[in-house]
Backbone as a ProteinNet text record, in pm:
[ID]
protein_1_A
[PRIMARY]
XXXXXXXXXXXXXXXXXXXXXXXXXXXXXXXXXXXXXXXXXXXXXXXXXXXXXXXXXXXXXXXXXXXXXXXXXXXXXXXXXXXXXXXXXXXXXXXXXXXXXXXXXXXXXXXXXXXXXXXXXXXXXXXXXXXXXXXXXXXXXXXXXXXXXXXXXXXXXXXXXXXXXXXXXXXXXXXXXXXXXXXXXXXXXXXXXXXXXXXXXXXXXXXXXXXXXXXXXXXXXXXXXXXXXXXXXXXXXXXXXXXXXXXXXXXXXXXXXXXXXXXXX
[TERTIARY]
-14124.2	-14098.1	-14108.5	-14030.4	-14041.8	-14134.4	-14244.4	-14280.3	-14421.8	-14497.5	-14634.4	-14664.6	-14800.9	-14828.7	-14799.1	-14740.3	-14724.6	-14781.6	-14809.2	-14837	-14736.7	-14714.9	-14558.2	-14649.9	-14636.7	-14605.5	-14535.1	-14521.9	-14396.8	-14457.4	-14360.7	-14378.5	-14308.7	-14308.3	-14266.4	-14314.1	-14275.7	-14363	-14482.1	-14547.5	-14725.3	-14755.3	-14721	-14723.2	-14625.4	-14544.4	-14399.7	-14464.8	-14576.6	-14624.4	-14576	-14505.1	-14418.1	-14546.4	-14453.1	-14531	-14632.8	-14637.8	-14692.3	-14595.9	-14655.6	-14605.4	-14598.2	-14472.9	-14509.4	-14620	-14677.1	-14806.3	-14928	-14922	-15035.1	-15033.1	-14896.1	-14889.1	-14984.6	-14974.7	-15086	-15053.7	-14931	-14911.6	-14936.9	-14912.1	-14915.7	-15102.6	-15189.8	-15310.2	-15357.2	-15332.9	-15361	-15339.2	-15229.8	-15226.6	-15313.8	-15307.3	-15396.3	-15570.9	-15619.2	-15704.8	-15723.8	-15593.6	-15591.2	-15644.5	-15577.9	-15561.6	-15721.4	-15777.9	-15904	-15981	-15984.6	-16025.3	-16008.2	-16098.4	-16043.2	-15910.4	-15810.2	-15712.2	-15604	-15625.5	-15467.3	-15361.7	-15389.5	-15280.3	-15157	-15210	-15119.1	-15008.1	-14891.4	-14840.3	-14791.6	-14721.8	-14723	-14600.6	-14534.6	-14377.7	-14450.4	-14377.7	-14340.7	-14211.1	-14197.1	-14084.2	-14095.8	-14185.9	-14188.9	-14069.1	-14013.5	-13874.6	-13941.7	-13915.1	-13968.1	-13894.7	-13934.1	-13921.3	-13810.2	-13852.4	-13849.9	-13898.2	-13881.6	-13945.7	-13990.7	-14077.4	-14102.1	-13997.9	-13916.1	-13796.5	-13679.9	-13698.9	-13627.5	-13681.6	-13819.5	-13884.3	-13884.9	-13929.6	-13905.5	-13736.2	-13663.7	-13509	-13488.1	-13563.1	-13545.4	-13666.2	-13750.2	-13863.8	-13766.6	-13714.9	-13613	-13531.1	-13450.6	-13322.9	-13367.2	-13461.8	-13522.4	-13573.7	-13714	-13822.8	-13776.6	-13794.4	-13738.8	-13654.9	-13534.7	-13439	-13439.7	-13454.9	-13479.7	-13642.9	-13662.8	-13787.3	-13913.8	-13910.6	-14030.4	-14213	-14262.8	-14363	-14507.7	-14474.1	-14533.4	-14666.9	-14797.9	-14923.6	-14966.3	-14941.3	-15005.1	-14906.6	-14891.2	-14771.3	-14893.4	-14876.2	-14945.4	-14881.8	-14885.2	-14768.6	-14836.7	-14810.4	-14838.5	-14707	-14707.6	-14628.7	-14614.1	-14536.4	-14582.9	-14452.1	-14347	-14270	-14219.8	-14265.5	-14234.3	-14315.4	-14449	-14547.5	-14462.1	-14415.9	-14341.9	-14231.5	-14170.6	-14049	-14039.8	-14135	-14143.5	-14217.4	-14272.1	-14354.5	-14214.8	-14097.1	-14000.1	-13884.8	-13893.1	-13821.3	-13882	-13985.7	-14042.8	-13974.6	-13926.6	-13888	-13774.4	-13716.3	-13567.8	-13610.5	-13703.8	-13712.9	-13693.3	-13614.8	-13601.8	-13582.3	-13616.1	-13616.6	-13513.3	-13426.4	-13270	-13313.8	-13390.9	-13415.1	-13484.7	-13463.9	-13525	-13514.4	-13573.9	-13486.3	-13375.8	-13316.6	-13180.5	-13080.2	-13096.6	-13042.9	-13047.2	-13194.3	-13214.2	-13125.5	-13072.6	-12954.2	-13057.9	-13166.8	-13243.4	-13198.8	-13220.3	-13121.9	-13034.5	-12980.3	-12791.2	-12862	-12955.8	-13005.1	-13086.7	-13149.3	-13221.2	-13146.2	-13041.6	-12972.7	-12926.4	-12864.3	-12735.8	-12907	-13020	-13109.9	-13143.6	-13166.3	-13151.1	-13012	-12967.2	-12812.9	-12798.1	-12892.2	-12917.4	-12944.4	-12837.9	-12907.8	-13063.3	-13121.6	-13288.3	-13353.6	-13293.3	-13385.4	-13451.5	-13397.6	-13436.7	-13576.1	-13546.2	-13650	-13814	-13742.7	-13851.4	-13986	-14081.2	-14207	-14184.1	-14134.9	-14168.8	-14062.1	-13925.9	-13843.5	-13867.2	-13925.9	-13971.8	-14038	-14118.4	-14280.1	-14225.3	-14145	-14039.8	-13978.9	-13928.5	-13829.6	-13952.3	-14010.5	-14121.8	-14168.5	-14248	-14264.8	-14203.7	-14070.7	-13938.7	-13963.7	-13938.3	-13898.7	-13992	-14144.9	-14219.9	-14292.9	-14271.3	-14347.2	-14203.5	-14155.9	-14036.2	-14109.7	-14154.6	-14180.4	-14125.5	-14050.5	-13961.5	-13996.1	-14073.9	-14081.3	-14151.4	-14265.2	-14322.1	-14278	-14210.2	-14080	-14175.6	-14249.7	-14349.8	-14439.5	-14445.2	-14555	-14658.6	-14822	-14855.9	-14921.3	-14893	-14953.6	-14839.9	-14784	-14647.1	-14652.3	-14717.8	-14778.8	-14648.9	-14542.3	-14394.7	-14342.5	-14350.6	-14333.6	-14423.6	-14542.9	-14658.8	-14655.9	-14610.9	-14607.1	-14475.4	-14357	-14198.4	-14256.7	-14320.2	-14361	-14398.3	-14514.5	-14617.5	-14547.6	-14495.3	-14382.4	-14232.3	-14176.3	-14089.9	-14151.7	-14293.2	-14350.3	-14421.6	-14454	-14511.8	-14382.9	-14256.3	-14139.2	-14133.4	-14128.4	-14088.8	-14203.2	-14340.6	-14468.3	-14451.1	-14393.5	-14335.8	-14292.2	-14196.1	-14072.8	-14148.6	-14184.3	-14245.5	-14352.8	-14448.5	-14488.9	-14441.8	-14360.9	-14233.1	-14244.4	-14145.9	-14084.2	-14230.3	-14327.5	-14446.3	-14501.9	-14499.8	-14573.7	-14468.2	-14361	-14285.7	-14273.2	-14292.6	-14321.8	-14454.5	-14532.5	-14718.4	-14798.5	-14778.7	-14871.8	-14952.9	-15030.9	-15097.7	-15072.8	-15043.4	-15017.8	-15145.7	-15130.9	-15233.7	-15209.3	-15205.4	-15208.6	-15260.4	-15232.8	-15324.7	-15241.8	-15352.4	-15301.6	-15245.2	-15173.4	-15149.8	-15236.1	-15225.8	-15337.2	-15311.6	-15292.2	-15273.1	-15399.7	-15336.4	-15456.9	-15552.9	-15527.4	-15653	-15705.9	-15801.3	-15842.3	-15805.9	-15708.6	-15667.7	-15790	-15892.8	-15963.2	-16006.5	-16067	-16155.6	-16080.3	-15960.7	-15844.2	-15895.6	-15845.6	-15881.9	-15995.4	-16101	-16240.4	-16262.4	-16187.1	-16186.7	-16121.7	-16015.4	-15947.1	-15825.3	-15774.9	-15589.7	-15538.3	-15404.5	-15296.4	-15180	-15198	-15083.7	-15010.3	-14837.4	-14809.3	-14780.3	-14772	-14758.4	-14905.8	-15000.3	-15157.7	-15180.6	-15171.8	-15108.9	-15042.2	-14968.1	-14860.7	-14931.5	-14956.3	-15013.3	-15152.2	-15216.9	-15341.3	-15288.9	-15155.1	-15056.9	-15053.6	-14985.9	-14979.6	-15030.8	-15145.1	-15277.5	-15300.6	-15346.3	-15401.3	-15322.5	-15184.9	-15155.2	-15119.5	-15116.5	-15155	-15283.5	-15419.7	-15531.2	-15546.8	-15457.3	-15471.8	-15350.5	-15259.7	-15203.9	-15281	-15338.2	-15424.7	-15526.5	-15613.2	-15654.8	-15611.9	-15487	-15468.9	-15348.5	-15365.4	-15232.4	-15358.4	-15359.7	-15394.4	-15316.8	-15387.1	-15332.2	-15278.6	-15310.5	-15307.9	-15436.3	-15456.7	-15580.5	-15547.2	-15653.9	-15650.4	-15761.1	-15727.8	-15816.9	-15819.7	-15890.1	-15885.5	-15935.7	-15830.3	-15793.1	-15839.1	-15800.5	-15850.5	-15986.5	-16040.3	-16212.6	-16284.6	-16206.7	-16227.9	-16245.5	-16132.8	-16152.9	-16204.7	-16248.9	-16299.9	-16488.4	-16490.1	-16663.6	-16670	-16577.5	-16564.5	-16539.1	-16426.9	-16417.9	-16237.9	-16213.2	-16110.9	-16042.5	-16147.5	-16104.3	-16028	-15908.6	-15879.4	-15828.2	-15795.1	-15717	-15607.9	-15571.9	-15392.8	-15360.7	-15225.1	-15148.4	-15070	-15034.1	-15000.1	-15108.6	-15014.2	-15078.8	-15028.5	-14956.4	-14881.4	-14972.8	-14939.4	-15050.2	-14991.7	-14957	-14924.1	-15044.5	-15071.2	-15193.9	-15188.7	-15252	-15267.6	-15299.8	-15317.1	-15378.4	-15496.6	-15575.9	-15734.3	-15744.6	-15658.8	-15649.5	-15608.6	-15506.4	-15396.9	-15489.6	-15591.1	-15706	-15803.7	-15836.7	-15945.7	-15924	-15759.6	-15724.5	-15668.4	-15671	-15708.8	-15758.7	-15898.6	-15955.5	-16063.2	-16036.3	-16115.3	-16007.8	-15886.3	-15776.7	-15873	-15887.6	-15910.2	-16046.6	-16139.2	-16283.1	-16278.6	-16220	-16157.5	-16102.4	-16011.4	-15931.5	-16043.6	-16111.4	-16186.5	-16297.5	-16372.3	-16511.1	-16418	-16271.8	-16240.6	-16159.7	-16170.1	-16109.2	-16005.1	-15939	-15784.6	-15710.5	-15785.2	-15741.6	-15795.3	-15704.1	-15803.5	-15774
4011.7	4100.8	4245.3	4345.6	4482.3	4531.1	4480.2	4525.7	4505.4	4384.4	4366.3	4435.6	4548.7	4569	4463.9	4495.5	4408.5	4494.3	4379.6	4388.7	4365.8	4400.5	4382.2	4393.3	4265.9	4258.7	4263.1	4353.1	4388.7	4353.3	4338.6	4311.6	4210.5	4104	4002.8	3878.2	3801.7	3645	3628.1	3757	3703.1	3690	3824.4	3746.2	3709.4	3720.4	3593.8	3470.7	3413.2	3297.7	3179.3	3219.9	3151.6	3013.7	2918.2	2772.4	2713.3	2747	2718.4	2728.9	2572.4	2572.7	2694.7	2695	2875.2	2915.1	2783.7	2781.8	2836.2	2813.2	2872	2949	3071.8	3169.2	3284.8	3420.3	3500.3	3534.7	3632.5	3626.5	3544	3383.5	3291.6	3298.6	3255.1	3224.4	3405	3526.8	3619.2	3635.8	3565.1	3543.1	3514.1	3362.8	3258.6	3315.9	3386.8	3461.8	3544.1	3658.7	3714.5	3638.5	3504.7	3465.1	3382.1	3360.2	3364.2	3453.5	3590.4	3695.8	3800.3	3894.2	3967.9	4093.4	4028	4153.9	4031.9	3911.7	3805.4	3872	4020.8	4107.2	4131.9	4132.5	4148.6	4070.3	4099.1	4031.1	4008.7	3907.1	3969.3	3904.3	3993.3	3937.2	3988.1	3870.4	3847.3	3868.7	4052.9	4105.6	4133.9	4017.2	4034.6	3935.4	3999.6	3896.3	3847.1	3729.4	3641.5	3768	3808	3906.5	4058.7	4123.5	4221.8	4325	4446.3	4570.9	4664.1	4738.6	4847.8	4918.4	4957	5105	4948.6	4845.8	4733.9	4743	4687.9	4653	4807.3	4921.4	5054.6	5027.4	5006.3	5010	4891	4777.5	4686.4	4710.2	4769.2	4818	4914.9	5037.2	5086.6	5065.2	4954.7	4866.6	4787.8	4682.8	4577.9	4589.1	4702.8	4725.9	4804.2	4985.8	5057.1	5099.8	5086.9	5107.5	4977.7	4867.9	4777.1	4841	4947.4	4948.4	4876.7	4809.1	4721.7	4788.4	4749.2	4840.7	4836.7	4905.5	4878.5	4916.1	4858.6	4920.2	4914.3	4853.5	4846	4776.1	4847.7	4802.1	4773.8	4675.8	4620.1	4564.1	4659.8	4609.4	4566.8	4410.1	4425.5	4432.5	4448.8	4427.7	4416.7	4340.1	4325.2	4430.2	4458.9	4546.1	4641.7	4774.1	4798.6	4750.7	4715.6	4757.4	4622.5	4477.6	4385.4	4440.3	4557.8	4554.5	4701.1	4734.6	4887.5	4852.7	4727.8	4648.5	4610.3	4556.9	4482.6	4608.1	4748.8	4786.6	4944.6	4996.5	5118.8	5245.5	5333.7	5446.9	5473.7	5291	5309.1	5268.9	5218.6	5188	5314.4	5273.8	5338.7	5217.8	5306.1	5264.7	5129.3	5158.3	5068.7	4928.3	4940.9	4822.5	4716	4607.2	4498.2	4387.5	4247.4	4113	4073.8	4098.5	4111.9	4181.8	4333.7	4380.1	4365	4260.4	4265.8	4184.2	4191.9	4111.2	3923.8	3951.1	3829.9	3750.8	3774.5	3684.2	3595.5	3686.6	3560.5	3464.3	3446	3304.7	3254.1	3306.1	3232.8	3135.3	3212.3	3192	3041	3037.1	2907.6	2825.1	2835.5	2731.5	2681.8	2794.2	2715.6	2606.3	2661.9	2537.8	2400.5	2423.1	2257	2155.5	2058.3	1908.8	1907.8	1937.6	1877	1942.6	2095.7	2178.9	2143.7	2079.5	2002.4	1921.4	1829	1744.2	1761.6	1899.2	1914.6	2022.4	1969.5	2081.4	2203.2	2120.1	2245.4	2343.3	2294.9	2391.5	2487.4	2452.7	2541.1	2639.2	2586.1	2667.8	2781.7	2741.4	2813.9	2925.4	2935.9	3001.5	3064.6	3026.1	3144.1	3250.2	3171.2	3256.2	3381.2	3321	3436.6	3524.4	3522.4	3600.8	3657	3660.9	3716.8	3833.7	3743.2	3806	3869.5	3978.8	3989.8	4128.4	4069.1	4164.6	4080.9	4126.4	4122.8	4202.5	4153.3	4190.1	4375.4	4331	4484.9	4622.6	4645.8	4756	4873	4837.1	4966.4	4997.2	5064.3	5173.8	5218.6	5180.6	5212.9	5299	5374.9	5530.6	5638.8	5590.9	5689.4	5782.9	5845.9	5940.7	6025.6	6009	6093.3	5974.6	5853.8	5772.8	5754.1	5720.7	5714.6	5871.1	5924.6	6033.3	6012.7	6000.9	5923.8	5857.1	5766	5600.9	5632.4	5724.3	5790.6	5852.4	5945.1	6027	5959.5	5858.9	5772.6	5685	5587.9	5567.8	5599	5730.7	5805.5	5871	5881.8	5927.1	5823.4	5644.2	5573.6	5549	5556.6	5540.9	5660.9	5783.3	5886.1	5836.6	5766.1	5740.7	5650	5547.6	5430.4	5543.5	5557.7	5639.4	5734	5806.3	5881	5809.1	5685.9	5590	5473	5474.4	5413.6	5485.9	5674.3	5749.8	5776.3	5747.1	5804.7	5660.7	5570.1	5449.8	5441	5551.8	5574.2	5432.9	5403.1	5306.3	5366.6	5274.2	5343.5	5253	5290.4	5175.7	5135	5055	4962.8	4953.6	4951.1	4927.9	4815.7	4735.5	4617.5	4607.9	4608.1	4624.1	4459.1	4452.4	4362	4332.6	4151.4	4094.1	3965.1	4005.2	3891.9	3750	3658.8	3533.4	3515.8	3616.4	3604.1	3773.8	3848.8	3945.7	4038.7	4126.9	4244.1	4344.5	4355.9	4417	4366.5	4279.5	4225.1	4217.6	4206	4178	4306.8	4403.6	4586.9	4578.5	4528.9	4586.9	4496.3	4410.6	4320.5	4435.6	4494.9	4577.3	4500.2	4465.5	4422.1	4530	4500.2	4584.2	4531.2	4443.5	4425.7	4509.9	4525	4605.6	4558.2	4449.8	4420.9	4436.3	4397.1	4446.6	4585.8	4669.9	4804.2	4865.5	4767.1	4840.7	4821	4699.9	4705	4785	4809	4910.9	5070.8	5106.8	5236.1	5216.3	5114.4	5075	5120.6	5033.8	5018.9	5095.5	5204.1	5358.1	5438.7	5442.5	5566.2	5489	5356.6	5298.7	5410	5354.7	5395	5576.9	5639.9	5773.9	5810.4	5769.7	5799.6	5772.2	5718.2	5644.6	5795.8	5794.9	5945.9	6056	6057.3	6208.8	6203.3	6073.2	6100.7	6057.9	6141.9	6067.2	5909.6	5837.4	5729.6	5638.5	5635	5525.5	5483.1	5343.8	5266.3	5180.8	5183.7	5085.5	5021.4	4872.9	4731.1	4686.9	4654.6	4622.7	4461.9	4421.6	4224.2	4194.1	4264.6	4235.3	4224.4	4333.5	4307.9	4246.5	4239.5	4096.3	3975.8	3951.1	3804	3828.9	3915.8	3949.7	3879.8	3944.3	3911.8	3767.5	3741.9	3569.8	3511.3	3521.7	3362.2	3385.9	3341.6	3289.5	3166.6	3068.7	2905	2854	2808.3	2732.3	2827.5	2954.3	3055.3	3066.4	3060.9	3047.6	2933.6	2948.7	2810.8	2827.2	2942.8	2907.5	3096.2	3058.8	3139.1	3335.5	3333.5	3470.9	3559.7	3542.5	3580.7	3516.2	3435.9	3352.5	3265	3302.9	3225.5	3139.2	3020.7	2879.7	2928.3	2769.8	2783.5	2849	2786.2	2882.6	3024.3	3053.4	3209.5	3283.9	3221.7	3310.2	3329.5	3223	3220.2	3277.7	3282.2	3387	3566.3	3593.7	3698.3	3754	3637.8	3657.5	3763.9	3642.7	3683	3821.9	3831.4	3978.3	4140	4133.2	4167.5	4199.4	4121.3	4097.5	4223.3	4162.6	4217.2	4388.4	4409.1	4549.1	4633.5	4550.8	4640.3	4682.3	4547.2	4570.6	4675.6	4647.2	4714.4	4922.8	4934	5042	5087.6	4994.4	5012.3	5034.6	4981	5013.3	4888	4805.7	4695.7	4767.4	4771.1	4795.4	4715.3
4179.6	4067.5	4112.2	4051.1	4078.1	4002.9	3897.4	3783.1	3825.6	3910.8	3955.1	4089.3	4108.9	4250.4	4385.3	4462.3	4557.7	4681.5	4729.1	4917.4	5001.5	5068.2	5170.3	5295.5	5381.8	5522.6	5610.2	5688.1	5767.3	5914.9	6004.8	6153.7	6192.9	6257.6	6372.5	6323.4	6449.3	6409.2	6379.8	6413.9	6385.5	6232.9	6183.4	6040.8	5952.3	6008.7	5935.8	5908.5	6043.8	6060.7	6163.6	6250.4	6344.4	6387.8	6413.8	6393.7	6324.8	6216.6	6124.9	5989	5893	5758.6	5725.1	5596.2	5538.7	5432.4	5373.9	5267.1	5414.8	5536.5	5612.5	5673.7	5674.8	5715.5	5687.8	5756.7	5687.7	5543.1	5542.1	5384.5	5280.1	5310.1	5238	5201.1	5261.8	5260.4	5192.5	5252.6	5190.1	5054.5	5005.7	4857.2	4823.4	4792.7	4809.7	4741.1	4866.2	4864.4	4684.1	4714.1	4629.6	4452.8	4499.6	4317.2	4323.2	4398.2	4386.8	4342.5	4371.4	4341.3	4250.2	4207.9	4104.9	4144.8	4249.1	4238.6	4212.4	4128.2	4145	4058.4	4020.5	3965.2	4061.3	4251.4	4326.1	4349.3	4361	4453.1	4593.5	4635.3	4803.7	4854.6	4931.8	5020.4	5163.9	5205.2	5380.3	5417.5	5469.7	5491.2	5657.4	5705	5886.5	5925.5	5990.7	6114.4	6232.4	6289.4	6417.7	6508.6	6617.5	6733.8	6697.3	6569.6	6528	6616.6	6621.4	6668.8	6579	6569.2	6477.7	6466.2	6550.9	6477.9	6396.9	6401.5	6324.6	6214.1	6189	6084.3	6019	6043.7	5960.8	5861.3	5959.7	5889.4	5762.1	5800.3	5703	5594.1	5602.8	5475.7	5422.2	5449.5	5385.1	5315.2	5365.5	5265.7	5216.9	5247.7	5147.6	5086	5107.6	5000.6	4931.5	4987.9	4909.9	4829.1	4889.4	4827.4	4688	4694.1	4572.7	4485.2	4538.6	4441.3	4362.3	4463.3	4429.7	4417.9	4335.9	4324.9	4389.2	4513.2	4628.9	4644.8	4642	4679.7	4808.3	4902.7	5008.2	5087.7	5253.4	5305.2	5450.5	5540	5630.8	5769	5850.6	5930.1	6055.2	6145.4	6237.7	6343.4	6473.1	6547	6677.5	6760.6	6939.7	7021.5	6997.1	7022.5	6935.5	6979.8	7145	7292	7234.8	7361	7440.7	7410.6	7560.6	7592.1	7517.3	7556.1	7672.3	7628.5	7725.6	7867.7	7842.7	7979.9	8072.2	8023.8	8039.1	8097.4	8033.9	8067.3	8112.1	8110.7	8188.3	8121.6	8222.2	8216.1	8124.9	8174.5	8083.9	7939.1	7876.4	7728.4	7676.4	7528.5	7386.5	7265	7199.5	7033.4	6991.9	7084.2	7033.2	7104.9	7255.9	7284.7	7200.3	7237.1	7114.6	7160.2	7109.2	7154.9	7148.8	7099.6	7104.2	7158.9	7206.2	7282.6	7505.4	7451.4	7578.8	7725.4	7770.7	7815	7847.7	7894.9	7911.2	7850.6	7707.7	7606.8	7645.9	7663.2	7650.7	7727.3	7825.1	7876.6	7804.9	7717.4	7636.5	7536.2	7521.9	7381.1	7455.1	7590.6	7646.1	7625.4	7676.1	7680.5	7525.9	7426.6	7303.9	7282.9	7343.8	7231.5	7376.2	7464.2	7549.6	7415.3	7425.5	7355.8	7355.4	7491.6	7506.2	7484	7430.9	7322.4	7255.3	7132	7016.3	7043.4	7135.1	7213	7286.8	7335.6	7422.3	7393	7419.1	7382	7503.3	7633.5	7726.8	7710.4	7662.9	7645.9	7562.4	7444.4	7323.7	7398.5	7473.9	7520	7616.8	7697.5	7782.8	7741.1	7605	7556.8	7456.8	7415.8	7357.8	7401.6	7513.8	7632	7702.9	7729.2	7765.6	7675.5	7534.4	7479.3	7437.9	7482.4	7432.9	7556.7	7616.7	7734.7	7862.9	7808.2	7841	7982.7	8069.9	8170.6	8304.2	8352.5	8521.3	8601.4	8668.5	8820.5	8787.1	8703.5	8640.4	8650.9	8600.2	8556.5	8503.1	8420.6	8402.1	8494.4	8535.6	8648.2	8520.8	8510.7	8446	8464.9	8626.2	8610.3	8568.7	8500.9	8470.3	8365.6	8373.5	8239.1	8169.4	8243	8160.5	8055.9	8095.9	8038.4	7907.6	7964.1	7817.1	7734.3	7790.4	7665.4	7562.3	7607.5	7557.4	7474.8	7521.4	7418.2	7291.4	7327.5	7230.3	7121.7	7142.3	7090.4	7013.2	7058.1	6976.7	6875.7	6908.2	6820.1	6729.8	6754.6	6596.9	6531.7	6591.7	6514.5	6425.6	6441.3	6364.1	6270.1	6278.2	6210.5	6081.1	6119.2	6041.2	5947.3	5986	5905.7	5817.9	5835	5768.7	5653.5	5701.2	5664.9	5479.7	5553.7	5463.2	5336.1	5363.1	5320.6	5159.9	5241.8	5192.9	5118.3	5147.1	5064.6	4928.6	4972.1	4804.5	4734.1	4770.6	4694.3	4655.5	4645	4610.5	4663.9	4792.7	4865.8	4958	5015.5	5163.4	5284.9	5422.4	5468.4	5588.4	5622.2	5684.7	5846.1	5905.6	6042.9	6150.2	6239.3	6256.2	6416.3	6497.1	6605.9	6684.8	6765.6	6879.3	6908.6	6903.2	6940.4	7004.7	7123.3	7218.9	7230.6	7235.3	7239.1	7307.6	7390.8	7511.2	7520.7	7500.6	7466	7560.1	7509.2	7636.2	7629.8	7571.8	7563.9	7659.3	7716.6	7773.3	7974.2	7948	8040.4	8098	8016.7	8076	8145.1	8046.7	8108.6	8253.6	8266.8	8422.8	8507.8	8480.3	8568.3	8594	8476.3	8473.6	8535.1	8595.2	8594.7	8557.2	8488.4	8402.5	8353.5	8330.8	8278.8	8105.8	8107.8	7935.4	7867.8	7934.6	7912.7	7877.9	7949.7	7965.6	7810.2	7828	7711.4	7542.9	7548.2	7464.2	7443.5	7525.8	7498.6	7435.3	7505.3	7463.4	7348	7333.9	7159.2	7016.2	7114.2	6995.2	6982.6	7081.4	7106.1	6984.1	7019.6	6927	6774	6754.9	6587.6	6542.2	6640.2	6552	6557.9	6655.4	6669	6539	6513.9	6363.6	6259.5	6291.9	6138.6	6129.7	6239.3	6254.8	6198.4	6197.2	6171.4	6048.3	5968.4	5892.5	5741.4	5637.9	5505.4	5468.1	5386	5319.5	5398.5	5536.7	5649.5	5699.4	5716.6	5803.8	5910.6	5952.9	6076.4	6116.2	6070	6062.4	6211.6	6277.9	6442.7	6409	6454.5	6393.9	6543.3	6661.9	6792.5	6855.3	6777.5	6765.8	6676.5	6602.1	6470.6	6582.1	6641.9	6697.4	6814.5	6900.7	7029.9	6956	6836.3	6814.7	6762.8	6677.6	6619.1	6713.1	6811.5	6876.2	6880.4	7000	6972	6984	7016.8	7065.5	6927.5	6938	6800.5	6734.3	6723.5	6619.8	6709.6	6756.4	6793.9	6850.2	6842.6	6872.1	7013.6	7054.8	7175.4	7239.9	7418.1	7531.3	7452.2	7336.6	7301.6	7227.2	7141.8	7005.9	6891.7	6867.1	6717.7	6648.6	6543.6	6493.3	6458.4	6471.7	6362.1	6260.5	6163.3	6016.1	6028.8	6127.6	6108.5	6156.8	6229.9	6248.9	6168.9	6102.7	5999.9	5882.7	5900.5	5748.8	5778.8	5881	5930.5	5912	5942.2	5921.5	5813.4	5724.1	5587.5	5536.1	5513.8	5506.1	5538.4	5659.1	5702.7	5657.6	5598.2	5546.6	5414.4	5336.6	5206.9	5218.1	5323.8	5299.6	5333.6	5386.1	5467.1	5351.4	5268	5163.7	5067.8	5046.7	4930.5	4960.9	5116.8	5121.7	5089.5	5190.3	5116	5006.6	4914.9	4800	4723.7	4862.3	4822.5	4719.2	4703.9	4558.4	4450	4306.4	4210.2	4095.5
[MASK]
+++++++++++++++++++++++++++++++++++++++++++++++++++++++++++++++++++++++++++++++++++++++++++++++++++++++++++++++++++++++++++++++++++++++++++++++++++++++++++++++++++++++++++++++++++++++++++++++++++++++++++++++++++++++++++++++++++++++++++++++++++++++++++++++++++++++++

């Protein structure tokens, strides 16, 4: 309805809910939540695409949400690209790159339409993988500081925009960083040099440094959420996609976050 507060989730497969029913996705169970509680006034859409990018997902909150006017309180976005795709492509990434533009693809695409697609777990697992973890032969130099400044700088252009877009619809938006299944926090403090490791720390960095310096934006750290809980059993595969108990776990700590700052009323 355009007429009840809604919540809008924006981002990628993580909270679209990729392998998982759609009753145990995050949105789904964040409802859920809701009508338990005293805000079941909200409502809530799942406006995340499976391997979306932020300058994507900005363009489709624009035409889907906004422009239909839906009456938006709280917009919550998570997302994993740009940070695999700038791992994948370094100096040369911009905004336009995406899964889909990435030429990798077209091989992904001939391995989806194999007969033994259908069939196979490892093919699935294969092609997840690819497309998630889209780094070749480490293309980012992660002492490249001309680069991490670019990154920095295109992604607070599109956080702008979102931004923009969220404040004239009188919401606030939410922020929730990349959260790989296996703790890049922890990866760093070993002394990774990963460059998709890497990227995502860029990431995260300038999420919670906008949140810093912009009114009517937050930033919930879902990564140190599960760095202190645990992460055995909250995802389903090696990426970051959550099971039922993760997606309910992150729920929930969603719920407790809004409420302890008061952004339900």
């Amino acid at each position: 309805s355009t007429t009840s507060p809604t919540i809008v989730f924006l981002g990628d497969s993580v909270p679209f809910g990729w392998g998982v029913d759609w009753d145990k996705s995050l949105p789904s169970q964040f409802f859920a939540l809701l009508q338990k509680s005293p805000y079941g006034k909200y409502g809530v859409i799942n406006a995340a695409v499976p391997s979306y990018s932020l300058h994507q997902s900005v363009a489709r909150y624009e035409r889907e949400i906004h422009r239909k006017k839906f009456r938006v309180a709280l917009v919550i976005l998570q997302i994993y690209d740009p940070a695999n795709q700038l791992a994948a492509y370094g100096k040369q990434w911009t905004v336009d790159v995406n899964a889909t533009t990435n030429p990798k693809n077209n091989a992904l695409y001939s391995l989806a339409r194999n007969p033994l697609y259908r069939f196979s777990s490892l093919l699935h697992t294969a092609l997840l993988f690819s497309r998630t973890f889209t780094v070749h032969n480490g293309q980012l130099d992660i002492r490249d500081t001309q680069t991490h400044a670019f990154f920095r700088t295109e992604v607070e252009k599109d956080l702008s925009a979102l931004l923009d877009l969220v404040q004239k619809d009188g919401a606030s938006l939410v922020l929730l960083p990349v959260n790989p299944a296996a703790s890049y926090k922890r990866q760093l403090e070993g002394g990774s040099t990963d460059p998709n490791i890497h990227a995502v720390d860029w990431l995260n960095i300038i999420l919670r440094d906008f949140v810093q310096a912009h009114k009517g934006t937050y930033f919930f750290d879902v990564a140190d959420f599960f760095d202190q809980k645990g992460r055995e059993g909250n995802f389903i595969d090696a990426c970051c996609h959550l099971s039922e108990q993760g997606n309910a776990a992150q729920a929930s700590f969603l719920l407790e976050q809004l409420t302890q700052r008061r952004l339900l009323k």
